[in-house]
Structures are given as C-alpha cells and as structure tokens.
Steps between C-alpha positions, in 0.01 A plus 500: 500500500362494835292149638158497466264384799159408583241640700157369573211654438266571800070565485537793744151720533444857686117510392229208597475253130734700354853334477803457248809302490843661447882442577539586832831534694536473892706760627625573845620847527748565797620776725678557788335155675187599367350260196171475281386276284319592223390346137615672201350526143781354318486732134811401271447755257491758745798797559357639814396311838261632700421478874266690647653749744322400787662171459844632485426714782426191686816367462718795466459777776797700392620367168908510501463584129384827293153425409325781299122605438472381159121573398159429650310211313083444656551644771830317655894647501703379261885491627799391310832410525767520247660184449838555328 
C-alpha cells in the first residue's frame, strides 16, 4: 500500500466574492532551463490530469515525447500521453 500524504487546502478565487477552498499542489514544471510554477487542483479520484495546452506549450516548445490530439473539451486541446 502506498503512503498517504497531506495537502492543504487553499481559498483561491478567479471571480470578485466568489472563492472556494481546495487541495492544491505547487508544481514547478521544467524544461530545458526553462521553469514555471504553477498551482494544481489536487483530485485523488481522478484518472486523467489535465493542463491546459497553453501551459504545456509554455514549458515545452518541442516536446521530446509523442503527444497526440486527444479531443477538444470548451474550446481548449486536449493532448495525451500514454503512460505505460
């Protein structure tokens, strides 16, 4: 069984009086000397991650790894990569 951690949750708003308070996860994602740091929605129950693709874009120019179109979902590109 794997170790079970703790995250705290965060008030984080995007709208004027309009906030809520969920596990979030600092991430730094790194490339080639470039770095961003971003906060994540940490979702246990979840089998897919999401990033939006301008994010990824931001980090990864020309990813060294096979990413695929997977479907469009409101409006933004949805890539994925297999992970076995």
């Amino acid at each position: 069984m794997l170790e079970g951690r703790k995250f705290p949750f965060i008030e984080r708003s995007n709208t004027p009086d309009v906030s809520s308070t969920m596990p979030y996860l600092p991430l730094s994602l790194t490339y080639n000397h470039r770095s961003l740091e971003v906060m994540a929605l940490l979702d246990t129950g979840a089998s897919v991650n999401v990033l939006p693709y301008e994010l990824v874009r931001t980090v990864v120019r020309n990813p060294p790894l096979s990413l695929s179109l997977w479907w469009v979902m409101v409006g933004y590109a949805a890539l994925t990569h297999p992970t076995n």
